[in-house]
N, C-alpha and C positions, 0 to 999 in steps of 0.2 A: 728178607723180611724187614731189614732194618731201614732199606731202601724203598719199599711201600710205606712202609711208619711214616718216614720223610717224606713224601710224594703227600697223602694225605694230611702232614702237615703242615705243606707249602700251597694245600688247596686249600685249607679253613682259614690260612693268613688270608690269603687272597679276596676269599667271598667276604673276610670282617673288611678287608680296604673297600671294598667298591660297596659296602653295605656304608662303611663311614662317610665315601665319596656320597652314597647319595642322601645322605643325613646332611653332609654340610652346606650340596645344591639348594636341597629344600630348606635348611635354615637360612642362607641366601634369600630364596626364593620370599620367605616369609619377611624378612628384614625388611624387604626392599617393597612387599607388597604393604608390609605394616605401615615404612614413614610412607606411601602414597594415599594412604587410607584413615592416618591419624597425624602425621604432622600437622605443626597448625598451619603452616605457606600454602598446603590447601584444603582448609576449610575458610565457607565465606564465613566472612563477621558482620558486614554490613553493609549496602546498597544503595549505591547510587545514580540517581537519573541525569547524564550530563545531555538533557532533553532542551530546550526551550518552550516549555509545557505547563498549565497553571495545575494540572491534576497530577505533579510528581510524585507528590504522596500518597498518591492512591495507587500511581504503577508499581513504586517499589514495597509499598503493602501485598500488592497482590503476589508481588515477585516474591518474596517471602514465603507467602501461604503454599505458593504452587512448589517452590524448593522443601519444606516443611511435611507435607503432603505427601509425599513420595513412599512408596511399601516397599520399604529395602531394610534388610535384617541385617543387623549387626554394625553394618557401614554406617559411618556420622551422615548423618541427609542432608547437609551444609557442603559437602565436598564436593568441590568441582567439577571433578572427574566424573563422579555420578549425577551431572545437575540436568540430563535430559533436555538439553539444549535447545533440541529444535521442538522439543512437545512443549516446552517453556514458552518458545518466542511464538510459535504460532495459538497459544490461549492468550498472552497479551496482546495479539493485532486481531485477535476475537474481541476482545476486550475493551481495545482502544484502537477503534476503527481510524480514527483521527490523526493516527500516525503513522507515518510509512519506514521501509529499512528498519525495522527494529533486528539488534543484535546487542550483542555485549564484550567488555573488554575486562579481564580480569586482572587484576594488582597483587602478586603473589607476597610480595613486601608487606603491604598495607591491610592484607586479607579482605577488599573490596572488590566491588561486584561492579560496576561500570554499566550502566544502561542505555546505550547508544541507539538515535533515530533520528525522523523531523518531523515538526508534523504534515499535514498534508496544506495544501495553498488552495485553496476554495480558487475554483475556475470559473461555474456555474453555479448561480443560487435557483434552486427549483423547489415551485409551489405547487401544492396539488388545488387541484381548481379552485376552492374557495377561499386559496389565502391563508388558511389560517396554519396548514404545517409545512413545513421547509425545511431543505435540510441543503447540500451540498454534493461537487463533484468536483475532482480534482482532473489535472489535463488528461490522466491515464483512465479514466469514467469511472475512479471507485466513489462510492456514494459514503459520506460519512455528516453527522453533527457535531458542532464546536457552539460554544456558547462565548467565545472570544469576539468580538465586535469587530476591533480593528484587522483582524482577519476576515471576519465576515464582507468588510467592505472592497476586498479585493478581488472578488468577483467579477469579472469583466462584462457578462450580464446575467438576465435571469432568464428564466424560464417555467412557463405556466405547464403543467402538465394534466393534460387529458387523456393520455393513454391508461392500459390497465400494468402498464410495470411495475413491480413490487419495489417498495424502497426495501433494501436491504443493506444494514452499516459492513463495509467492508467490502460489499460484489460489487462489480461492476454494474454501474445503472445506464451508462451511455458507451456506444463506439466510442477511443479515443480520435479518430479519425473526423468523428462530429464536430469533436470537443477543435479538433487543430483549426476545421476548413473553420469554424464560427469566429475565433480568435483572429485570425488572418483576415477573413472577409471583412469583419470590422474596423481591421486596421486600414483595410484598403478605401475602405469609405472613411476614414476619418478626415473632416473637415468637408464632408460633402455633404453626408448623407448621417444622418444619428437614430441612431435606433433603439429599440423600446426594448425587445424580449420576442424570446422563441415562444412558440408553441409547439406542441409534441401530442401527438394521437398516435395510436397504434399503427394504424396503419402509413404513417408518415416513415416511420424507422425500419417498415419493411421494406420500402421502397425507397429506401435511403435517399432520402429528403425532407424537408421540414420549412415550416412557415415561421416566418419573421416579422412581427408587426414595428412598425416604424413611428418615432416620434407626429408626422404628419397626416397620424391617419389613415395611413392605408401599409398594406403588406407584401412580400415579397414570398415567393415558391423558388427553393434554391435547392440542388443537391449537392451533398457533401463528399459527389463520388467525383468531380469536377475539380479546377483550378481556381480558388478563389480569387485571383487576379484578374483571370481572365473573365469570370463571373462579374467583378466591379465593373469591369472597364465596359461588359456589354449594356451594366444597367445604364452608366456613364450614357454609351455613346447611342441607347434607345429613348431616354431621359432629353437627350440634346438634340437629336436626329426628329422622333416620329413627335416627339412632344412640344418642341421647339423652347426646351428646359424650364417648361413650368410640370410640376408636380402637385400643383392643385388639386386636380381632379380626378386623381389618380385613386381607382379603388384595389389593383393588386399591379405586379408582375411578376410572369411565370418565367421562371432561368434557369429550369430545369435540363437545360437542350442546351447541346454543345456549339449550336450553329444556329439556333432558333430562339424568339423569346415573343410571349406576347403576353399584352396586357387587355386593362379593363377598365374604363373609365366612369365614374361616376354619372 
């Protein structure tokens, strides 16, 4: 008898240790969840754009609202941890088409928020036919607007559009592959040949090609599925060859063809 007394009382020691054991797990548990949830090393205090951008106070306004905003009980909606990161970055590059890589760097010291990007480099300035609205495309074909000048004028050229493509801040509005042969091809005519602007019709970018009108009056039919080198050198050596290098009279050339090119004179 006195031997089960003992046995049953060597069992309720037992279940009180491992009932303490998991009392003190859990206070652990809670310690450690609490300084992650409430120390202040992370909650943000304040926000900064280390952008080179004239609307910085309006990203980290927005970045504010969006962290602010958040439907989470209990938890501070300043804390890091819960700051929804990628739902964050992807409403400000909704937001501020004009900037690309956005991401962030956080200062556990300082309790800031670091707002890290670039903006985009205008590659193509493109108008829709009448001229009067314009907007932008950087080399990778995202279409975006900036109201910065000295950025604006970095354009390499422009482009009239007649097609029915939708501008959209953000999407892609051109192949980047357009965007490289046009850059290149220009470079390869530099000091030759000077050129004015693309034209763009719908059915030009189905058939990945497009029209180039030229300083002197007349245009050029060029695909962008080709070598632009090789493309100069044919107008080069059609320009010297079949014309005896005047461009007078010249009302187009087609360079579409990899071994072929013909024109059309005035």
């Amino acid at each position: 008898m006195a031997r089960e007394s003992q046995y049953l009382k060597q069992r309720k020691i037992r279940k009180i240790s491992r009932w303490f054991s998991f009392f003190l797990v859990f206070l652990v548990f809670c310690g450690i969840g609490y300084f992650f949830l409430f120390a202040r090393y992370f909650l943000i205090e304040k926000i900064e754009a280390k952008i080179d951008f004239p609307e910085k106070q309006a990203l980290t306004e927005l970045t504010w609202n969006q962290i602010q905003n958040k439907d989470i009980w209990l938890i501070p909606k300043n804390n890091i941890f819960f700051s929804r990161k990628k739902t964050l970055i992807r409403n400000l590059a909704e937001s501020f088409p004009e900037l690309k890589n956005l991401g962030w760097d956080y200062d556990f010291a300082s309790q800031t928020l670091f707002l890290t990007g670039e903006p985009r480099e205008p590659a193509i300035k493109i108008c829709q036919g009448d001229g009067q609205e314009c907007f932008f495309v950087d080399f990778s074909g995202i279409a975006f607007k900036t109201n910065d000048q000295s950025k604006a004028e970095k354009a390499f050229i422009g482009l009239e559009n007649r097609s029915s493509e939708e501008f959209i801040p953000g999407k892609e509005f051109l192949p980047p592959k357009m965007i490289s042969f046009a850059y290149e091809f220009k470079n390869q005519l530099k000091d030759y040949l000077e050129l004015d602007r693309i034209v763009l019709e719908q059915e030009f970018l189905k058939a990945k090609f497009f029209k180039i009108l030229t300083k002197e009056n007349w245009y050029l039919l060029v695909s962008f599925e080709l070598e632009p080198r090789l493309i100069a050198e044919n107008l080069k050596l059609m320009v010297e060859k079949e014309l005896n290098g005047s461009r007078s009279r010249l009302e187009y050339l087609d360079l579409r063809y990899p071994n072929k090119a013909y024109y059309k004179l005035r």
